[in-house]
C-alpha positions in Angstrom: 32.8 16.0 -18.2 30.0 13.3 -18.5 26.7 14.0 -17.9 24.1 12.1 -15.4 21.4 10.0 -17.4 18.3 11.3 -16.2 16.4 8.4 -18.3 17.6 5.6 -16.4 15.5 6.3 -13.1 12.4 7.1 -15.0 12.7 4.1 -16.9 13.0 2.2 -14.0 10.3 4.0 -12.3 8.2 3.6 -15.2 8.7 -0.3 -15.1 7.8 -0.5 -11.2 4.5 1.4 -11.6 3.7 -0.7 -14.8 4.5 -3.8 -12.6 2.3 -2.4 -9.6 -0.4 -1.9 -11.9 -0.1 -5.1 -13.2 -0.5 -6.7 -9.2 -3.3 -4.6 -8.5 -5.1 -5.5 -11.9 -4.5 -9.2 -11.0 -5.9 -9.1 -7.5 -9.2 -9.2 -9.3 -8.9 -12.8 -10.2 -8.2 -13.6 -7.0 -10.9 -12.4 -4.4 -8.6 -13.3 -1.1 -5.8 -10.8 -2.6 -7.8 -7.5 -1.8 -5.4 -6.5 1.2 -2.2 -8.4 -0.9 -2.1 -6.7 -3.6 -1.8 -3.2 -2.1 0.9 -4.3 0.6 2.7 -6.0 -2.5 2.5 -2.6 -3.8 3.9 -0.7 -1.2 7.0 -3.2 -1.1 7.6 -2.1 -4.7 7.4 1.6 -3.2 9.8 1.0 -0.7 12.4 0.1 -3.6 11.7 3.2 -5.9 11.9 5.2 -2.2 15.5 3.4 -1.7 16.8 4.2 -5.3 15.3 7.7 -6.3 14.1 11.3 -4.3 11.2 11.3 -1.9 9.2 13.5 -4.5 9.9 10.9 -7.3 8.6 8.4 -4.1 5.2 10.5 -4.0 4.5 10.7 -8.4 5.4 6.8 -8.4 2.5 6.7 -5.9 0.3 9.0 -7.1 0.5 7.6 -10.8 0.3 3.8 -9.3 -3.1 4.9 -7.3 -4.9 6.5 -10.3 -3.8 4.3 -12.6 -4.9 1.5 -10.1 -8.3 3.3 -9.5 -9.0 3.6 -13.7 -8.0 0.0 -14.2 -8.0 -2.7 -11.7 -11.5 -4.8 -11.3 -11.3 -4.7 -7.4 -12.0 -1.0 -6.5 -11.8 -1.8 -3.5 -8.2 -2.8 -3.4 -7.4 0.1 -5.1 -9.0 2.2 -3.0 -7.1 0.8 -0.2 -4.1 1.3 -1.9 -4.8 5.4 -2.6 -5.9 5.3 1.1 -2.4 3.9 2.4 -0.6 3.0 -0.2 2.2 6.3 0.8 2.6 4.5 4.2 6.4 3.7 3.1 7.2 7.4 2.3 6.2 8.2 5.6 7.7 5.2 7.8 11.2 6.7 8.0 9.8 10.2 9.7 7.6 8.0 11.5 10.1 5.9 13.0 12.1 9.0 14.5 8.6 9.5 16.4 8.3 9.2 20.0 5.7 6.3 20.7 5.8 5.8 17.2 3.5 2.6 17.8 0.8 4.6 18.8 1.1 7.3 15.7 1.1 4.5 13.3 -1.6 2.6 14.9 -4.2 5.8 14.7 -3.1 6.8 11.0 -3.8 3.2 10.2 -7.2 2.7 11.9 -8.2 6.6 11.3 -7.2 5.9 7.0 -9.1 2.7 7.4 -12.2 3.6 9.2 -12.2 6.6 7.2 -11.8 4.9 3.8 -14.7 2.3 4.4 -17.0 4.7 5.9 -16.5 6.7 2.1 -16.7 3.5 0.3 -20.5 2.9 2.0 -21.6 5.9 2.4 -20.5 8.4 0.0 -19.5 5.9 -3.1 -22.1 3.6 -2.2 -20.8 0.1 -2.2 -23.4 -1.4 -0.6 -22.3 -5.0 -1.0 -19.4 -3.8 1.5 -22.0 -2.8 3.7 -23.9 -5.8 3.7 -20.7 -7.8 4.5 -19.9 -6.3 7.7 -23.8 -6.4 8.5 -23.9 -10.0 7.7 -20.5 -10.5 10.0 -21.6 -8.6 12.6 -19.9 -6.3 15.4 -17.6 -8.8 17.0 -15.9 -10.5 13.5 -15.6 -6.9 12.0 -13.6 -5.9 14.9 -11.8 -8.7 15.2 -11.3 -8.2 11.1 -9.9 -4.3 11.8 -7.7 -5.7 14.6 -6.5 -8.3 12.7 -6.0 -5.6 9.9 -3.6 -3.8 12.6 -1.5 -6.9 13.0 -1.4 -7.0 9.4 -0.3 -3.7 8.9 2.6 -4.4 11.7 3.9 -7.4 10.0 3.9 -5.2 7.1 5.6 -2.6 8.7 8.3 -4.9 10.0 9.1 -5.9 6.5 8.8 -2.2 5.0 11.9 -2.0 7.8 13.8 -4.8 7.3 16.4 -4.8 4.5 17.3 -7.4 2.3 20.4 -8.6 3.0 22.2 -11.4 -0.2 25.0 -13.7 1.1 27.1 -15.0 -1.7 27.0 -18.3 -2.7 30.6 -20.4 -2.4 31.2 -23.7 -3.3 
C-alpha cells in the first residue's frame, strides 16, 4: 500500500506564497501597482484554492498577508491585500447567493471604506488623507466606483477557468 505525499502540496504552497510575496514586495517599485499587486495575488489564491483544502486556502492567505504586511514597501497594498485578499475563498459560497451582485458589491465597498477609514484614522497615514482631500468628493467617488468595476472584472476572471487547446501542426 503506498502512502500519499503530504510534502508535495506544501511545497507547492510554499512556492505560491514565496511568489505572492515576491509581487507584493515589487509593487513598491512601481507606484501604479498598489491595487495590481493584491488582485495578482488573489489569482495565485485561486490556484492553491483549485489544488488543495479550503483551510490550506485560508493559511496560504493568512501567511501571504503577514508576510506581505512585515515586508512589502507599500503598506498600503498590503493592507489591501489582508483587507480582501480572502475574496477567492469566498466567491464560490457567494456565487450560490441570491442577488449575489448586491452581497458582493457591499462586502467590497464595506472592506474598502472600512479599511481606508483605519488606514487615516487609526494608523495614521496622513498622506492618504491628504490625497483624497486634494482630489476632492467627486474623483474619490468616481475612484471607489471605479474600484467596484475593478473588483468585477476581477471577479469575472477569479470565475473564469483557463481552458489550453493543444497545439497541431
Amino acid at each position: 500500500m503506498a502512502r500519499r505525499n503530504t510534502a508535495n502540496p506544501v511545497a507547492l504552497g510554499g512556492i505560491f506564497a514565496a511568489l505572492a510575496v515576491v509581487i507584493m514586495a515589487m509593487g513598491g517599485m512601481i507606484p501604479a501597482t498598489t491595487f495590481v499587486c493584491p488582485a495578482m495575488c488573489m489569482l495565485l489564491l485561486k490556484a492553491v484554492r483549485k489544488h488543495f483544502p479550503t483551510r490550506i486556502g485560508w493559511a496560504w492567505y493568512g501567511a501571504v498577508a503577514i508576510l506581505s504586511l512585515l515586508l512589502s514597501p507599500d503598506k498600503e497594498a498590503a493592507a489591501v491585500f489582508a483587507a480582501i485578499g480572502y475574496y477567492p475563498l469566498l466567491k464560490p459560497a457567494m456565487d450560490k447567493l441570491k442577488l449575489q451582485w448586491l452581497w458582493k458589491v457591499l462586502l467590497f465597498n464595506a472592506v474598502i471604506l472600512a479599511l481606508y477609514w483605519l488606514l487615516m484614522h487609526i494608523f495614521g497615514m496622513a498622506e492618504l488623507l491628504a490625497e483624497f482631500e486634494e482630489m476632492g468628493t467627486v474623483m474619490t467617488i468616481v475612484t471607489l466606483i471605479l474600484g467596484n468595476v475593478t473588483f468585477f472584472l476581477l471577479d469575472m476572471l477569479l470565475g473564469s477557468e483557463l481552458k489550453l487547446r493543444k497545439w497541431r501542426k
